[in-house]
C-alpha positions as a Python dict, from the first residue, in 0.01 Angstrom:
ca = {
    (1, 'X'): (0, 0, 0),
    (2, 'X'): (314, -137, -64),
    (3, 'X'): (556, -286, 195),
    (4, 'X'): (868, -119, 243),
    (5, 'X'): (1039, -336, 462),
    (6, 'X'): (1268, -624, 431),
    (7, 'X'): (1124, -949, 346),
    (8, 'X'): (1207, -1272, 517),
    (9, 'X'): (1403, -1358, 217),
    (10, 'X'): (1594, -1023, 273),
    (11, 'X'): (1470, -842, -6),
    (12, 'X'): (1300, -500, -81),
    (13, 'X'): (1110, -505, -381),
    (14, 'X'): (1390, -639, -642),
    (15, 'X'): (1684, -564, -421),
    (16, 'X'): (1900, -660, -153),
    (17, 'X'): (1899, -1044, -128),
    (18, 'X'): (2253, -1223, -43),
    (19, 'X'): (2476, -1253, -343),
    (20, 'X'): (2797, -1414, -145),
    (21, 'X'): (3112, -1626, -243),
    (22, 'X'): (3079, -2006, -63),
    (23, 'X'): (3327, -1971, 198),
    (24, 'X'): (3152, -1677, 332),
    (25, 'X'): (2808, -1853, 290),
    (26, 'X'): (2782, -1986, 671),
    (27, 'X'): (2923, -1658, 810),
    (28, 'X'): (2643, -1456, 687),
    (29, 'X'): (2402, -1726, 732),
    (30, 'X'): (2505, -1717, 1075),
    (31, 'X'): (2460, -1358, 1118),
    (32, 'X'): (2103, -1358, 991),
    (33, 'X'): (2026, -1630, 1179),
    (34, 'X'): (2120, -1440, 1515),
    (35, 'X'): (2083, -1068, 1470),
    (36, 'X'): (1719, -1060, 1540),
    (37, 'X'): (1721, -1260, 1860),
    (38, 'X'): (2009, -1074, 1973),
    (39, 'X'): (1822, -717, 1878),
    (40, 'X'): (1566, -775, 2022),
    (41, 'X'): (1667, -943, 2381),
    (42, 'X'): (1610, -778, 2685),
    (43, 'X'): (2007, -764, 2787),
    (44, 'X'): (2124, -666, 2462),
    (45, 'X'): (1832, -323, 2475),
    (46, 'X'): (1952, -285, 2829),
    (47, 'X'): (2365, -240, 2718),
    (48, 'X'): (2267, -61, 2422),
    (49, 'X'): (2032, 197, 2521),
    (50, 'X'): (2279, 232, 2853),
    (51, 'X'): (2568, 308, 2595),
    (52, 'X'): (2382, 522, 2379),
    (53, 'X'): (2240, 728, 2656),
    (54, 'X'): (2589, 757, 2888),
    (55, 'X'): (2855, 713, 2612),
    (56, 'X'): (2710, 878, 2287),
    (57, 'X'): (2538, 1121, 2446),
    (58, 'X'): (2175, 1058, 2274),
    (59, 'X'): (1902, 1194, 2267),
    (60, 'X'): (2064, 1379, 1989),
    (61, 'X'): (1908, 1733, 1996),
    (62, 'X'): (1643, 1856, 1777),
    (63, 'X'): (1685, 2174, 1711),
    (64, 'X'): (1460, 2432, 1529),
    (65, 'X'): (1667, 2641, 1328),
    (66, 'X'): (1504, 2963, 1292),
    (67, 'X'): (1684, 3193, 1034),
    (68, 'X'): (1744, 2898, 792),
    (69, 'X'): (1341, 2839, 842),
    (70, 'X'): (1265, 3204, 719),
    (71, 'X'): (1542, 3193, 415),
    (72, 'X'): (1287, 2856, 313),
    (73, 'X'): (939, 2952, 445),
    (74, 'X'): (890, 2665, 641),
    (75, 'X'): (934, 2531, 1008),
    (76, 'X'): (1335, 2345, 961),
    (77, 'X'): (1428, 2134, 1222),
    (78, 'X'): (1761, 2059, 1246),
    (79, 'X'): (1858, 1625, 1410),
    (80, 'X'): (2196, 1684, 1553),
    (81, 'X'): (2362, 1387, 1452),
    (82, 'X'): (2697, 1566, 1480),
    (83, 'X'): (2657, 1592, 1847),
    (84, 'X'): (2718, 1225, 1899),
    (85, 'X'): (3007, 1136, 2055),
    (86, 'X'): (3307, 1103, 1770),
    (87, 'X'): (3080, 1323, 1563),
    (88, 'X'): (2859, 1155, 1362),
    (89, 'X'): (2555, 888, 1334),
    (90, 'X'): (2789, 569, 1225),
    (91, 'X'): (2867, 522, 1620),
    (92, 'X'): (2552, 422, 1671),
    (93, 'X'): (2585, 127, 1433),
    (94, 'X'): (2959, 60, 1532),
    (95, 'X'): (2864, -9, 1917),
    (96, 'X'): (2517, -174, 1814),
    (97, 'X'): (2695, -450, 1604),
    (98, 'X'): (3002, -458, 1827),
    (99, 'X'): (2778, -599, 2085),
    (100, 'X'): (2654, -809, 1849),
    (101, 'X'): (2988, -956, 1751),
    (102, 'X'): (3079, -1060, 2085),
    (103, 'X'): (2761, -1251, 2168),
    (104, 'X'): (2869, -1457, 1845),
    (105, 'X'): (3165, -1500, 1946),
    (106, 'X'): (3316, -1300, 1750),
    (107, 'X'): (3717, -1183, 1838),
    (108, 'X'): (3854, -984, 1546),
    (109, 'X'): (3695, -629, 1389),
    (110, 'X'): (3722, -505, 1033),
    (111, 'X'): (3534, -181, 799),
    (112, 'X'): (3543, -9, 553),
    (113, 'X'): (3488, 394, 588),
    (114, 'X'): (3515, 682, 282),
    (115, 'X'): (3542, 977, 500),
    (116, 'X'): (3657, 805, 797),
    (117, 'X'): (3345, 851, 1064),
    (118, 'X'): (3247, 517, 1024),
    (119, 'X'): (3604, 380, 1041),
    (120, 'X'): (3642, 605, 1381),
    (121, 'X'): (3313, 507, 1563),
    (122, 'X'): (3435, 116, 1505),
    (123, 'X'): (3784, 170, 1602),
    (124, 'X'): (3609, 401, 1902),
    (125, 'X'): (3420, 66, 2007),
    (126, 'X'): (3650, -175, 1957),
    (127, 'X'): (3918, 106, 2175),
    (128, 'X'): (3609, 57, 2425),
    (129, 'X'): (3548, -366, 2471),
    (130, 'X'): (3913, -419, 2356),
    (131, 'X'): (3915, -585, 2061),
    (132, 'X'): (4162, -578, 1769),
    (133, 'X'): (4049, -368, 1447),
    (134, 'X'): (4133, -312, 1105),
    (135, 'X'): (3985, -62, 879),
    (136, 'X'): (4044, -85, 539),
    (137, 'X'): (4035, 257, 316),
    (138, 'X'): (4100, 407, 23),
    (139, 'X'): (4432, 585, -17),
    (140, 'X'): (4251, 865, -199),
    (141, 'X'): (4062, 944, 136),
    (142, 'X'): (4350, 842, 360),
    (143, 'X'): (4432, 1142, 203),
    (144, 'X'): (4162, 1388, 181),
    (145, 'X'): (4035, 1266, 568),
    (146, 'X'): (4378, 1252, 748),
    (147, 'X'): (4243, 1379, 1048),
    (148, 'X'): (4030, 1130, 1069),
    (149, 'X'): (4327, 826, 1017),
    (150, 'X'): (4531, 1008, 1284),
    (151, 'X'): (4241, 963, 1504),
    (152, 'X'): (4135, 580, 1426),
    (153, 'X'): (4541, 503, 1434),
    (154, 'X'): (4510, 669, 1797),
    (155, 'X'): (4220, 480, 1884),
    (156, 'X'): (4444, 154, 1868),
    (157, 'X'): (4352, 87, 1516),
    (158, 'X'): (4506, -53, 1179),
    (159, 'X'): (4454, 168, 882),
    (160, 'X'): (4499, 31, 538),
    (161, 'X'): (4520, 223, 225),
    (162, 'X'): (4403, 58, -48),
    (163, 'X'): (4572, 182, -396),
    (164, 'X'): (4306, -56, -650),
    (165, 'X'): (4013, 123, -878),
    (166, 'X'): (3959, 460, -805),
    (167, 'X'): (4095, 424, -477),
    (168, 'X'): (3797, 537, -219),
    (169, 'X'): (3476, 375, -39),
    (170, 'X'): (3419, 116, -315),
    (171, 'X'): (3802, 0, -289),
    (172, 'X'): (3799, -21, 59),
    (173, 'X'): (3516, -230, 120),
    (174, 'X'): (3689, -474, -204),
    (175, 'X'): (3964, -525, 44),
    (176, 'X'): (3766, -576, 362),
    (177, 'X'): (3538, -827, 191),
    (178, 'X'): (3851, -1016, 68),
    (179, 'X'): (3998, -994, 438),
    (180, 'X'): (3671, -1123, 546),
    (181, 'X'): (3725, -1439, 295),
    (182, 'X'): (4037, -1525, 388),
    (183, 'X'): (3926, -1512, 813),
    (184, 'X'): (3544, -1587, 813),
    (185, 'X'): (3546, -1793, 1158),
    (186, 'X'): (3685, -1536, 1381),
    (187, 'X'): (3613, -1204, 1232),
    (188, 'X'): (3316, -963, 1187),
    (189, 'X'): (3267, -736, 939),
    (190, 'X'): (3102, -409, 1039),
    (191, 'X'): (2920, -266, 746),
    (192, 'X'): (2894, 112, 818),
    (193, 'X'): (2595, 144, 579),
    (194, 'X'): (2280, -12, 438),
    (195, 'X'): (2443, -210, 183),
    (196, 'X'): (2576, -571, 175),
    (197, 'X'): (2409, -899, 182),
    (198, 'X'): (2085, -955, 332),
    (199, 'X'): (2094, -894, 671),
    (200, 'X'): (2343, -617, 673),
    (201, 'X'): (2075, -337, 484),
    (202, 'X'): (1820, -450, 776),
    (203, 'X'): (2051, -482, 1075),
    (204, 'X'): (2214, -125, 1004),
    (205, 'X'): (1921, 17, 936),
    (206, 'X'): (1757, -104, 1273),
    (207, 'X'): (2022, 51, 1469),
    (208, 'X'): (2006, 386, 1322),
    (209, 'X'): (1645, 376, 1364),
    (210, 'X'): (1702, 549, 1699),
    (211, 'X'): (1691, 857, 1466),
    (212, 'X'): (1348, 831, 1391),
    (213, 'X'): (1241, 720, 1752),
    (214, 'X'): (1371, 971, 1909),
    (215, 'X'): (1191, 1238, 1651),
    (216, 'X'): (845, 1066, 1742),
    (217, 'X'): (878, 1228, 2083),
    (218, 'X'): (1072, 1497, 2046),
    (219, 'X'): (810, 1626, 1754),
    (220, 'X'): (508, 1565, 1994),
    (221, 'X'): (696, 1810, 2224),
    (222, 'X'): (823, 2055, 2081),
    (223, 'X'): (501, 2065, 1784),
    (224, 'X'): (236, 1896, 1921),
    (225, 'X'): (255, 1589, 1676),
    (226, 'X'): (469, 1303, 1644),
    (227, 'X'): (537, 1333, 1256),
    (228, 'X'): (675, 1607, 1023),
    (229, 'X'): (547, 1693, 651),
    (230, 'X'): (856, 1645, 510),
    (231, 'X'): (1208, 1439, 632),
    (232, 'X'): (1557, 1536, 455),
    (233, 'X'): (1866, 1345, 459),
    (234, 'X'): (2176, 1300, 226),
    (235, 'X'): (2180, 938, 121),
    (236, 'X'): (2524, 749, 2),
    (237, 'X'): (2457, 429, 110),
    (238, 'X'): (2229, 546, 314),
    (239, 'X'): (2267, 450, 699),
    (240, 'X'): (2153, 828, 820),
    (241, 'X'): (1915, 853, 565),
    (242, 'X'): (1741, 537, 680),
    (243, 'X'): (1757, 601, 1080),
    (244, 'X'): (1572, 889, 1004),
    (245, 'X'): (1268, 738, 803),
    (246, 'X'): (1286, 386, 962),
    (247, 'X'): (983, 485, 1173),
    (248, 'X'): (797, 686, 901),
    (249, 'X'): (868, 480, 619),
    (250, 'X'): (413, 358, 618),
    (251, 'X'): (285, 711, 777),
    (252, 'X'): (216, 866, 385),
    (253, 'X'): (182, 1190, 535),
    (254, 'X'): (532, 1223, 567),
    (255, 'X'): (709, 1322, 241),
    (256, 'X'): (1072, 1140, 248),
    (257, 'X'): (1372, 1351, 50),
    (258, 'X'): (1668, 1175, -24),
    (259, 'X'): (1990, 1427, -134),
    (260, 'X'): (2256, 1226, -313),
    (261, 'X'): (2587, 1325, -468),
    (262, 'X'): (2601, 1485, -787),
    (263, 'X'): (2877, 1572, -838),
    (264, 'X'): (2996, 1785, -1106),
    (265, 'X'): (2645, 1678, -1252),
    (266, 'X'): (2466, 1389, -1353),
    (267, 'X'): (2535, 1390, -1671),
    (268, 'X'): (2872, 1456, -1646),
    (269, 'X'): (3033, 1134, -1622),
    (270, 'X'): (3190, 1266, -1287),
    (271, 'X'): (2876, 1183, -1009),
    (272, 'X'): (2767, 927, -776),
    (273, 'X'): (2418, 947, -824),
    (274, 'X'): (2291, 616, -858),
    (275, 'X'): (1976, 642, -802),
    (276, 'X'): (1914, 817, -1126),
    (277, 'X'): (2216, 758, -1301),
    (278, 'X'): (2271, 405, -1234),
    (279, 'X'): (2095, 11, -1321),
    (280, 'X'): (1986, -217, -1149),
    (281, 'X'): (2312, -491, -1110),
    (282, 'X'): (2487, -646, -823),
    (283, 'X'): (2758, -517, -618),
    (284, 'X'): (2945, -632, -263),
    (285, 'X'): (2665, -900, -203),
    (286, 'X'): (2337, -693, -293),
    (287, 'X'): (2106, -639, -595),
    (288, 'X'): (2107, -269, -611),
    (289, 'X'): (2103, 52, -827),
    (290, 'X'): (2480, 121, -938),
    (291, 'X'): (2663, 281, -1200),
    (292, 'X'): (2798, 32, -1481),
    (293, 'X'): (2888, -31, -1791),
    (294, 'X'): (2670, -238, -2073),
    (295, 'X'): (2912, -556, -1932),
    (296, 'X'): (2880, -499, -1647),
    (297, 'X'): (3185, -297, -1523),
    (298, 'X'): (3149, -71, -1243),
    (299, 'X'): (3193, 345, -1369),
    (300, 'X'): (3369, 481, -1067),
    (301, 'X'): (3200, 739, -889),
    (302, 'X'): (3278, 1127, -791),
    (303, 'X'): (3167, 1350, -519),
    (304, 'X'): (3312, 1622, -361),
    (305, 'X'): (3198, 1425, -7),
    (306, 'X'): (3439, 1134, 59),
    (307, 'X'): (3120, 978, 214),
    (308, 'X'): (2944, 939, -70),
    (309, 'X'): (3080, 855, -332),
    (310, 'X'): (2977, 516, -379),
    (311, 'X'): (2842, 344, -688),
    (312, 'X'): (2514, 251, -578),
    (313, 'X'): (2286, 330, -304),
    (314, 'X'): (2133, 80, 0),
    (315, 'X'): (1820, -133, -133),
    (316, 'X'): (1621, 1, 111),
    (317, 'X'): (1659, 359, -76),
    (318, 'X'): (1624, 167, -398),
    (319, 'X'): (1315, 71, -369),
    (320, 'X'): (1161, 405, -191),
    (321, 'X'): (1309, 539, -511),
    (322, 'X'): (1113, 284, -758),
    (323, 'X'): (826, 334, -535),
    (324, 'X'): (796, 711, -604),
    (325, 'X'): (774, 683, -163),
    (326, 'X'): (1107, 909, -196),
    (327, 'X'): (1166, 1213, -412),
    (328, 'X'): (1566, 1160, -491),
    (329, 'X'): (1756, 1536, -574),
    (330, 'X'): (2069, 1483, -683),
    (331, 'X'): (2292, 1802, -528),
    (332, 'X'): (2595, 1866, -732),
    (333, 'X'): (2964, 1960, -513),
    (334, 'X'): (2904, 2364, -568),
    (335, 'X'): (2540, 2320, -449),
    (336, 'X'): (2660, 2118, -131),
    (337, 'X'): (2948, 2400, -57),
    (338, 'X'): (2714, 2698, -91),
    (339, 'X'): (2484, 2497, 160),
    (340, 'X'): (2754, 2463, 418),
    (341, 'X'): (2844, 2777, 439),
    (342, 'X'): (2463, 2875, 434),
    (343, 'X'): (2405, 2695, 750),
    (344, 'X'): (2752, 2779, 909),
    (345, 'X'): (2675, 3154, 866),
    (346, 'X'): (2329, 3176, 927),
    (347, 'X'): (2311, 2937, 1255),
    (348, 'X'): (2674, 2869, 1396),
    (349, 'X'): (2685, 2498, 1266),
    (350, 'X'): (2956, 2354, 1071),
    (351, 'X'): (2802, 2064, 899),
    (352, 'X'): (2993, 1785, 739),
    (353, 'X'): (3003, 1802, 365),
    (354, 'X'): (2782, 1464, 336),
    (355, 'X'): (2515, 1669, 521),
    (356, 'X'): (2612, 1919, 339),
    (357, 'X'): (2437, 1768, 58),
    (358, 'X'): (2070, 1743, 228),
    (359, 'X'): (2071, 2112, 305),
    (360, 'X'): (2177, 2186, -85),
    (361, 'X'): (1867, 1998, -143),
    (362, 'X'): (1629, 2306, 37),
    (363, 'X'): (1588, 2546, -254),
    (364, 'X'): (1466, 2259, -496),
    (365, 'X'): (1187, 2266, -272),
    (366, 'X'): (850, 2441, -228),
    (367, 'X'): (753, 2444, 95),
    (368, 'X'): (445, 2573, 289),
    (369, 'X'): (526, 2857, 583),
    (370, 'X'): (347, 2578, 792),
    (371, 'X'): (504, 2275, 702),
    (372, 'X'): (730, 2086, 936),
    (373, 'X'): (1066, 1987, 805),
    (374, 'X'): (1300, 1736, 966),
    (375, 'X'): (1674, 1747, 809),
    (376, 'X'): (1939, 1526, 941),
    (377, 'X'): (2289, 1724, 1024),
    (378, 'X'): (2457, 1334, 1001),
    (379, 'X'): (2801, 1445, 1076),
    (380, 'X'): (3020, 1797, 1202),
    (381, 'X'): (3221, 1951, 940),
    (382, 'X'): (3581, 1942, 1138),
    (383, 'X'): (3688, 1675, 878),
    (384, 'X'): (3633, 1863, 615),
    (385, 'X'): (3742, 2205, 725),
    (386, 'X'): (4058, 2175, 467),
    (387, 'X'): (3805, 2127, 195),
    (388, 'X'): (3566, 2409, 269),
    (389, 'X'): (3884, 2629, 279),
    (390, 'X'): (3973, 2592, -53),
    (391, 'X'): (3669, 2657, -164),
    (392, 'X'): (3599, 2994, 64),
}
């Protein structure tokens, strides 16, 4: 069977690894040196699961969403991920490696976000242990996500546009890597997905694993078993996506469907699915799948969802890809839309238009009236309200 977890040299399969620039060479060194012990100590579980419990609001519900199950013929459960507290999944990352940073020592914040929910649950956290914060973000979703900048800028943070490439998620992390550069000693970097160097894919992917522990029990009482036949989530870079399987990913009766963005199609030329579309090549400190050129030179992505279109995809996803462990669907922007508004009519939920993609991922499947699916709602569609109207 094959393993498909991180090694100790912080690879899975052929990807991940640390690809870094010198001066940030001790930082992360540093940072995989400490994020186990820190995980898994007995005060750092105590303040975690406290915060996640009184401050997120977790468990997140799982909810059985009956008229959507008899449009696909199956059992659909619904993980409410958009009932956190500041709407989304990323929080429970943000506060997970905020208490991280300040057992290193740690005194200054900075991320990246695309559509802004990561970029809020960090500037949430760092409102919440006072800390300064600086989220870096492309001016083309400064734009299309202005609620959420109002929100971060009210939360005490700094929000930067960035005006390079094609100016969204890719951009934005550029500029916080080269912030993290030039102030290595005093600052942490809060990746908001499973991408980076080695052990950002790992360390983001244990914290959303909540996901998938909470489902263990939750499943066993509302089913009478602790796994489903089939788990669905959109995958960008893939933090949601890998919360939900983290517990799952060696139980082969699960079936694992990842949903990424295809745009206007992947054979357009206007998509950010890089899990078919792309090769294998190395991007922000991580051998991954991405979109490129012969040389080399990254081919800037499209979506619809401003949270995910990025390049390439987390090597964790990567290799469940290569593996055949995960069926990829690429779900193009009209696909996503008619899903949202699917869900919102059918059970009262809004979903965000990342999400959006997983449910657009339903009728490319064949499902059994008796099989169990799991689909992650990752975020709530308030951000994107101005994009669903103009495309009533």
């Amino acid at each position: 069977m094959d393993n498909y977890n991180v090694d100790n040299r912080g690879f899975y399969g052929r990807y991940g690894g640390a690809y870094v620039p010198e001066i940030l060479y001790k930082t992360v060194d540093d940072l995989r040196r400490a994020y186990l012990p820190v995980l898994e100590s007995e005060d750092f579980q105590r303040e975690y699961r406290g915060l996640l419990r009184d401050y997120v609001g977790r468990p997140s519900p799982l909810y059985y969403a009956s008229r959507m199950s008899e449009r696909y013929g199956c059992r659909l459960f619904l993980k409410r991920e958009d009932l956190n507290h500041t709407g989304a999944h990323k929080i429970n990352n943000a506060l997970g490696q905020i208490l991280l940073a300040r057992r290193m020592g740690k005194t200054r914040i900075i991320a990246e976000t695309g559509a802004g929910q990561h970029g809020v649950a960090t500037a949430t956290a760092c409102a919440l242990f006072g800390m300064p914060c600086t989220v870096y973000q492309g001016a083309l979703d400064v734009q299309r996500q202005h609620m959420n900048v109002e929100r971060m800028k009210m939360l005490g943070a700094e929000v930067v546009p960035v005006n390079t490439g094609n100016q969204t998620l890719k951009d934005a992390t550029n500029e916080a890597i080269r912030d993290w550069c030039c102030h290595p000693a005093e600052t942490f970097y809060i990746i908001g997905s499973t991408v980076g160097p080695h052990p950002y894919p790992d360390l983001v992917a244990r914290l959303q694993s909540i996901i998938s522990e909470e489902l263990r029990w939750q499943l066993e009482e509302k089913v009478g078993r602790n796994y489903p036949d089939y788990l669905m989530a959109c995958v960008g870079g893939g933090s949601n996506a890998a919360g939900t399987i983290y517990h799952y990913l060696d139980d082969e009766r699960v079936k694992i469907v990842l949903a990424e963005a295809g745009g206007l199609g992947i054979d357009s030329g206007q998509t950010a699915a890089s899990l078919q579309a792309g090769t294998v090549g190395i991007l922000h400190g991580s051998k991954i799948k991405l979109m490129q050129t012969a040389d080399g030179q990254i081919i800037e992505p499209y979506s619809i969802s401003a949270g995910l279109d990025y390049p390439g995809t987390g090597p964790i996803h990567c290799h469940l890809s290569d593996t055949h462990r995960a069926k990829v669907v690429a779900v193009n922007d009209d696909e996503a839309l008619r899903a949202a508004f699917e869900l919102t009519r059918l059970e009262g939920i809004i979903p965000a238009l990342e999400s959006a993609h997983a449910l657009g991922a339903l009728p490319k499947m064949h499902f059994n009236p008796d099989d169990i699916v799991v689909l992650t709602v990752s975020g709530r569609g308030d951000k994107d309200l101005e994009t669903y109207l103009k495309n009533v």
